[in-house]
Every structure is written in structure tokens, then in C-alpha cells.
C-alpha positions in Angstrom: 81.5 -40.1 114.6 80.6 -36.8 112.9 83.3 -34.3 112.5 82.4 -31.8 114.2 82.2 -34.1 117.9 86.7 -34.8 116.9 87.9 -31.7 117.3 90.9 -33.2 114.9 91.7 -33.0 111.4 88.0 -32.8 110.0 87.2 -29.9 111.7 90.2 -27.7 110.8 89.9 -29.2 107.1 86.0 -27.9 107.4 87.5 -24.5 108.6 90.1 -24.4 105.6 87.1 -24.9 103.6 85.2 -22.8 104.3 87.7 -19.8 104.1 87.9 -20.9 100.5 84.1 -21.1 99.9 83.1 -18.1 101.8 84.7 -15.8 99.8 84.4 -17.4 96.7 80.5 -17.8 97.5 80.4 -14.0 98.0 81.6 -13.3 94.8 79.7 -15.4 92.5 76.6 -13.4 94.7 78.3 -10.1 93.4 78.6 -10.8 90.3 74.8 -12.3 89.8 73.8 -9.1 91.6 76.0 -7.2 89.0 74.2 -9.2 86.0 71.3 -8.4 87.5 71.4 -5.1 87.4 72.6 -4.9 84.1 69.9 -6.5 82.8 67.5 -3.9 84.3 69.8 -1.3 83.2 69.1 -2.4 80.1 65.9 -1.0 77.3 62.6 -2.7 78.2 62.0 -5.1 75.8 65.5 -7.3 76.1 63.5 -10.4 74.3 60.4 -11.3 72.4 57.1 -10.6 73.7 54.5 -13.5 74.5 51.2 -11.9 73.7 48.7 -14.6 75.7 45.0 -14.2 73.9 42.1 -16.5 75.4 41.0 -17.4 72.6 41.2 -19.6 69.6 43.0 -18.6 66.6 40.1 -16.5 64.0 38.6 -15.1 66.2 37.2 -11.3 67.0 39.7 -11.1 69.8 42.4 -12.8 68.4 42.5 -10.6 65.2 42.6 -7.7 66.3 45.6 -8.8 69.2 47.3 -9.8 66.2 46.9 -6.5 64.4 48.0 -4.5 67.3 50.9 -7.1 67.8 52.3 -6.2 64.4 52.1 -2.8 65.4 54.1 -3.1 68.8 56.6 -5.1 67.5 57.4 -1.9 65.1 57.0 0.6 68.0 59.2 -1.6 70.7 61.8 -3.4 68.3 61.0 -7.1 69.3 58.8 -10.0 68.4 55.1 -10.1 69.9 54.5 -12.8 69.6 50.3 -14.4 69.6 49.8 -17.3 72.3 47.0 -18.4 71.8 45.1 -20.1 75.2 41.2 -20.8 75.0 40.8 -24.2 77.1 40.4 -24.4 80.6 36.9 -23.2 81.3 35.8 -20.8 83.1 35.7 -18.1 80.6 39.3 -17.7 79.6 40.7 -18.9 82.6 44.0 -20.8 81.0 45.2 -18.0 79.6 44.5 -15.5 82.4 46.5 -17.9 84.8 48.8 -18.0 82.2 49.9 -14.8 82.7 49.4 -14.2 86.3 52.2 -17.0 86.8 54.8 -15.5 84.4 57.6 -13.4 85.6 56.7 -9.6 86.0 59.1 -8.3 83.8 56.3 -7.4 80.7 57.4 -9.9 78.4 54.5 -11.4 79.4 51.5 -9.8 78.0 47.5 -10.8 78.5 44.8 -9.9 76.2 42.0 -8.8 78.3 38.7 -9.2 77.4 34.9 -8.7 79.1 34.9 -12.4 80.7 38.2 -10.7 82.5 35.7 -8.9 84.4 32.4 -11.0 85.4 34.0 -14.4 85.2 34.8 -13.8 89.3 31.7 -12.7 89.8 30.1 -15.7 88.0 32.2 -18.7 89.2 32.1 -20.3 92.8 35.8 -20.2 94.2 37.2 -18.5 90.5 40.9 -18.2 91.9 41.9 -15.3 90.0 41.4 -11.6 91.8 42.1 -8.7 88.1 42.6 -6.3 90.1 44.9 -8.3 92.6 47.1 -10.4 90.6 47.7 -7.8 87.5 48.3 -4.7 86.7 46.3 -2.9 83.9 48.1 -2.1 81.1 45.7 0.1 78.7 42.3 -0.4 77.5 43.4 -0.6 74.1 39.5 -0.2 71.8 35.7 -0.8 73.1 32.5 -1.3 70.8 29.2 -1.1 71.6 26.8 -4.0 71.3 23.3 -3.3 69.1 20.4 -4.1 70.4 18.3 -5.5 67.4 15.0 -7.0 66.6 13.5 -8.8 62.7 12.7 -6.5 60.2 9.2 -7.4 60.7 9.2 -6.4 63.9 6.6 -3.8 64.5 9.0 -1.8 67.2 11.3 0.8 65.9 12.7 2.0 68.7 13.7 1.2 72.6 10.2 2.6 74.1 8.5 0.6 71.8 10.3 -2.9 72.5 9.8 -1.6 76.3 6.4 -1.0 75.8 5.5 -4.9 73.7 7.1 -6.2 76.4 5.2 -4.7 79.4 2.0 -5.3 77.1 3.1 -8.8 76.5 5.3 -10.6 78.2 5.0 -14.0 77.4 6.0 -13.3 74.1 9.1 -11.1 74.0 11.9 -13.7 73.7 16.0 -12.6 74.0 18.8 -14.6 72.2 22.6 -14.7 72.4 25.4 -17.0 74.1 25.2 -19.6 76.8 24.2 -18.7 80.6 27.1 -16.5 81.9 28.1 -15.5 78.6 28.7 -11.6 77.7 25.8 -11.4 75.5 23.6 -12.5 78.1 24.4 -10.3 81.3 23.9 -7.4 79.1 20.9 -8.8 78.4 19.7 -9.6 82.1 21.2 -6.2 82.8 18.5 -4.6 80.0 15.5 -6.9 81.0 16.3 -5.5 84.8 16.8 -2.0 84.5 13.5 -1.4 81.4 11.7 -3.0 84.5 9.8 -5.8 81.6 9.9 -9.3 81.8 11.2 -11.2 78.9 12.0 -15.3 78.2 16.1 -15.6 77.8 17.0 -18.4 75.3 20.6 -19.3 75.0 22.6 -20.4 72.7 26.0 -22.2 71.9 26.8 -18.4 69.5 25.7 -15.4 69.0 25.3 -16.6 64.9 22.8 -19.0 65.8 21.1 -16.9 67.8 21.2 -14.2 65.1 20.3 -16.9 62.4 16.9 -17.6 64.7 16.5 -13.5 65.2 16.2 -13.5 60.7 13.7 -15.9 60.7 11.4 -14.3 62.9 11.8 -17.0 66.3 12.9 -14.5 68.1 11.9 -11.2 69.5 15.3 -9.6 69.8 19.5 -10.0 70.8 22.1 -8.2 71.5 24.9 -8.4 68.8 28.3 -7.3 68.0 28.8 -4.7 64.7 30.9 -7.0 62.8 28.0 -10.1 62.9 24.7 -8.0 62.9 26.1 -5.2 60.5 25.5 -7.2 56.9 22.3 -7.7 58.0 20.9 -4.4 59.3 22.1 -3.8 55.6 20.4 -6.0 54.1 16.8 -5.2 56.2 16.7 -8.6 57.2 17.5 -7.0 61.0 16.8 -3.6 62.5 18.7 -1.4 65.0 16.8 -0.2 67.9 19.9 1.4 70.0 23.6 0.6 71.1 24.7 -0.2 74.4 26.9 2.2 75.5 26.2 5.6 77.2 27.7 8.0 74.8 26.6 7.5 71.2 29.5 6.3 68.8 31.6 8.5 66.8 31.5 5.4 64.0 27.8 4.9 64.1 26.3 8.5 65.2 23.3 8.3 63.5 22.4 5.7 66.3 20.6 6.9 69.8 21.8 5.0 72.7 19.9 2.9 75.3 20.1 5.3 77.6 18.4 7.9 76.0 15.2 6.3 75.3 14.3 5.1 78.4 16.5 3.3 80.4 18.9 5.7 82.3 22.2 4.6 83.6 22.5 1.6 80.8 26.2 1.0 79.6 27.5 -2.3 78.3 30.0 -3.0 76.0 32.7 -5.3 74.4 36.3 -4.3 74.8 40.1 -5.1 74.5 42.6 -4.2 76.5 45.8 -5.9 77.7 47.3 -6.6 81.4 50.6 -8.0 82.7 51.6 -9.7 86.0 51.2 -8.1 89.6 54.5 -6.6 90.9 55.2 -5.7 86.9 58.0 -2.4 87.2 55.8 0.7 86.7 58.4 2.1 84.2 58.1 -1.4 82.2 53.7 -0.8 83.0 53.7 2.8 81.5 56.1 1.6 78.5 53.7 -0.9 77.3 50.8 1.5 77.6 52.4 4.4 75.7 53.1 1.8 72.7 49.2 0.5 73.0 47.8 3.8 72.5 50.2 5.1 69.8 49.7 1.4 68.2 45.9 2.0 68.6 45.6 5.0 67.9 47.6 4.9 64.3 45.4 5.9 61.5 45.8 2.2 59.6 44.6 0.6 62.7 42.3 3.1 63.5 40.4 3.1 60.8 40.6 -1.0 60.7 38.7 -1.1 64.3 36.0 1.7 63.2 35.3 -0.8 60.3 34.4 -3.2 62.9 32.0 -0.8 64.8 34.8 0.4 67.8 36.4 3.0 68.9 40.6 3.3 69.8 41.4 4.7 73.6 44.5 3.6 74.1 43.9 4.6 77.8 46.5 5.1 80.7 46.9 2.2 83.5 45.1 3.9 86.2 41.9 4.9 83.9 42.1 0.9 82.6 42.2 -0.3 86.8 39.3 2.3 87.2 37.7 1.0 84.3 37.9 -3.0 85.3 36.6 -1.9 89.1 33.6 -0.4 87.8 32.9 -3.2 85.4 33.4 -6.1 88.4 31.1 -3.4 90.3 28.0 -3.8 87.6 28.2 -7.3 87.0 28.4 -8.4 90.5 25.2 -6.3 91.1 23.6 -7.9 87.8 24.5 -11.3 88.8 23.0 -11.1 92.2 19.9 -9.2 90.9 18.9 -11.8 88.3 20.0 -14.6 90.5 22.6 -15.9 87.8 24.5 -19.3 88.3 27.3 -21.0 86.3 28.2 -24.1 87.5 
């Protein structure tokens, strides 16, 4: 018969117990609430940093998150250290869930890059919300792509691609990544707003398409600085304009997009970082101060101007204004150009 239904022994033993336990419960709850609060008492970082990057190790991205790690882990006195997550599909999804499952406590840091942005725009049922399940950190450096065509080529500038292609549509062909990939929305974005119709060939990299661009199978691509720069060297490529709206202050001598012809154009490639929804905004704006000095420090500086960006270091709100408008322009280029990624 259960204690309780005696009335005896068991249930004044139970009662002696828990005079015992109670207080002694209580006070184990005290003093966890007293660790507790003298951890956050404590100087943000307490541990080593896990610095989540979505992609593979040599990479673009993952260079320059390892530069800047070197340089936080000078500015805020502990380890960052490089994770590395590029599996999972989906356009950096592993790492980005990564992340949005760590504690918010901003030991946890993402590498955020464009697929951040049109990924959820792009994928049926993509579980991940960047504006809902992270807070921006700072939009650390951004780098125009170039728009470039063979040296042989008879256009020399934007008008005159526009123009070839209006004239001839059948033959002006575009090159770069796989269906969904960054190179090609900014490429559907182009084709769409210079009103011309153009034939979209993808490819498994940007350096095969470039390869293809050299020997004259291809009308044009869009390309990162750091790939297409040896060659517009060389003359085997030409540059016809950069993406962004504002001309570069590392390549000024190169007229935007915008400016000849296509109003309103601006795409471009960009690193910034993001931690965990419900992150402490004293821990958020801590992190972002480090970014922009790291960023901004004239040996790093001068290492991401080498590779044709530009430091910002930005503050948390202008980085969650930033990722709003970009989710904003690639939904509307998605749906425009009828895009599907299965």
C-alpha cells in the first residue's frame, strides 16, 4: 500500500525528509544562481572562441576568417579558433545550423557569407530564418564582382555588351557556378534589369567557367578580383564594369554597372560574421567593436584591398539592415527569373 494511504511511519519519515531536502535543495539553487552570476559578472570572452566557416579549408572565405581570427584573438585575449563546416547542402547549411543551435553566449561565432542571404529564398522549406535565429554581428569586408568578357571581344564597355546582346541574342552566352549559386543570381539579376536576353551555362566553378571565358566559348562571366585579376593582366580577359553601386576605392579607375546603363544594379561578395538569437547585446556589440578594429587594421587592410575588397567593419544594426535588403533583392530576382533549386 503506498505510503501516503498509512498515515504511519512512512509518511512522517517522508515529512522528516523533506525538511532535510527542502532546505538543502534551496541552497544548492542559490548557490548555482550565485555561479551564475559570476560567470556573467565576468569579461566576455571567459573561453576560446569557435569561429564556424561554411566552407572547406583553402578557401576565399576561409582565409580571410582565419586572418581576422588571428587578429581577434590579439584584440579579445582568447583562442578563435577556425571550424570549419561545408557539408550539408543547401548552401552552407551545416555550419549555419551549427551556430543557430549553440548557446548564445558569443563563443559561438558564424562566418557569414552571400549564400547566408538567398539560400531561403532559393530552397523549398530551408529551415533557417538570418534574420530570426541570429543576431548580426558586423559586416566585416565586401568586394565587388567584375563583369568580364575575352580579350577578343569586340565590346569595351556595358552599353556595348547590352547593345550585342539586344542585336543578337542567340549568341551572347553567361558563365559561372551551378543554378543557385552567387555567381549566377547576379547574373540573372544583370540579364533582367539590361532588359537582353542571354543563354546561362553553369558550371561546377567559377575557374572553369573562367578557363572557357579565355578560350573564347564564352561571351562573358561574372568573376571575383582574386581569380579574374591575373588575367585582366595578362589581356587574355577584359573588364567591362564592377558590380557594386559606388565605384571601389581599390579599383577606381573602374566605372560601375550602374553608371552605364543599368540603374539600381548592386551585387556583391561579402564577409561578415553572426552569432545566435537571444546573444546578450553587450556580448553582440563587443564582438563587433573587435571586427571593425580587426578589419580595419592597416596589415589586414591592406591584405583585403590586395584581393579587390574593401574593410567596413560595420555596426550590428547597419549589418541586420544590410542582410534585409539583400533577402529583399534575391527573393525578387528569384521569382523574376523563375529560379529553382531542388
Amino acid at each position: 500500500m503506498p505510503a501516503w494511504r498509512t498515515g504511519g511511519r512512512a509518511t512522517r519519515n517522508t515529512f522528516h525528509c523533506a525538511r532535510v531536502l527542502v532546505p538543502l535543495t534551496c541552497a544548492l539553487v542559490g548557490l548555482s544562481s550565485t555561479a551564475a552570476l559570476a560567470q556573467a559578472d565576468k569579461p566576455f570572452p571567459t573561453r576560446p572562441i569557435r569561429l564556424v566557416v561554411p566552407q572547406a579549408p583553402g578557401g576565399a572565405t576561409d582565409i580571410q576568417a582565419r586572418l581576422i581570427a588571428d587578429r581577434l584573438t590579439r584584440l579579445l585575449g582568447q583562442q578563435v579558433v577556425v571550424d570549419n563546416r561545408s557539408g550539408g547542402g543547401a548552401a552552407g547549411i551545416a555550419a549555419f545550423t551549427t551556430v543557430m543551435k549553440a548557446a548564445p553566449d558569443g563563443h559561438t561565432l558564424l562566418a557569414v557569407v552571400p549564400s547566408f542571404t538567398f539560400a531561403p529564398v532559393l530552397y523549398r522549406n530551408y529551415p533557417i530564418d538570418p534574420l530570426r535565429d541570429f543576431v548580426p554581428v558586423s559586416l566585416a569586408t565586401r568586394a565587388p564582382y567584375l563583369l568580364v568578357v575575352n580579350a577578343g571581344n569586340p565590346s569595351r564597355s556595358v552599353r556595348e555588351l547590352i547593345q550585342f546582346g539586344r542585336a543578337q541574342p542567340d549568341k551572347l552566352t553567361f558563365g559561372a557556378g551551378n543554378t543557385g549559386s552567387g555567381t549566377h543570381l547576379v547574373t540573372a539579376w544583370f540579364i533582367a534589369a539590361a532588359g537582353i536576353q542571354a543563354t546561362y551555362v553553369p558550371y561546377r566553378s567559377t575557374g572553369m567557367a573562367t578557363l572557357d571565358l579565355t578560350s573564347g566559348r564564352l561571351s562573358a562571366t561574372f568573376a571575383n578580383v582574386l581569380s579574374a585579376g591575373p588575367l585582366v593582366k595578362s589581356g587574355k580577359l577584359h573588364v567591362l564594369g564592377i558590380s557594386t553601386a559606388q565605384r571601389s576605392k581599390t579599383l577606381p579607375e573602374l566605372p560601375t554597372i550602374a553608371e552605364q546603363g543599368v540603374p539600381g544594379y548592386n551585387a556583391s561578395t561579402f564577409h561578415g560574421y553572426a552569432v545566435p538569437a537571444a546573444t546578450p547585446t553587450v556580448i553582440v556589440n563587443t564582438l563587433s567593436a573587435a571586427l571593425a578594429r580587426a578589419v580595419k587594421s592597416p596589415e589586414l587592410a591592406d591584405r583585403i584591398a590586395e584581393d579587390g575588397g574593401e574593410p567596413v567593419g560595420s555596426t550590428p544594426a547597419a549589418f541586420r539592415q544590410f542582410i534585409a535588403g539583400e533577402l529583399r533583392v534575391w527573393r525578387e530576382v528569384v521569382s523574376t527569373n523563375g529560379i529553382k533549386v531542388e
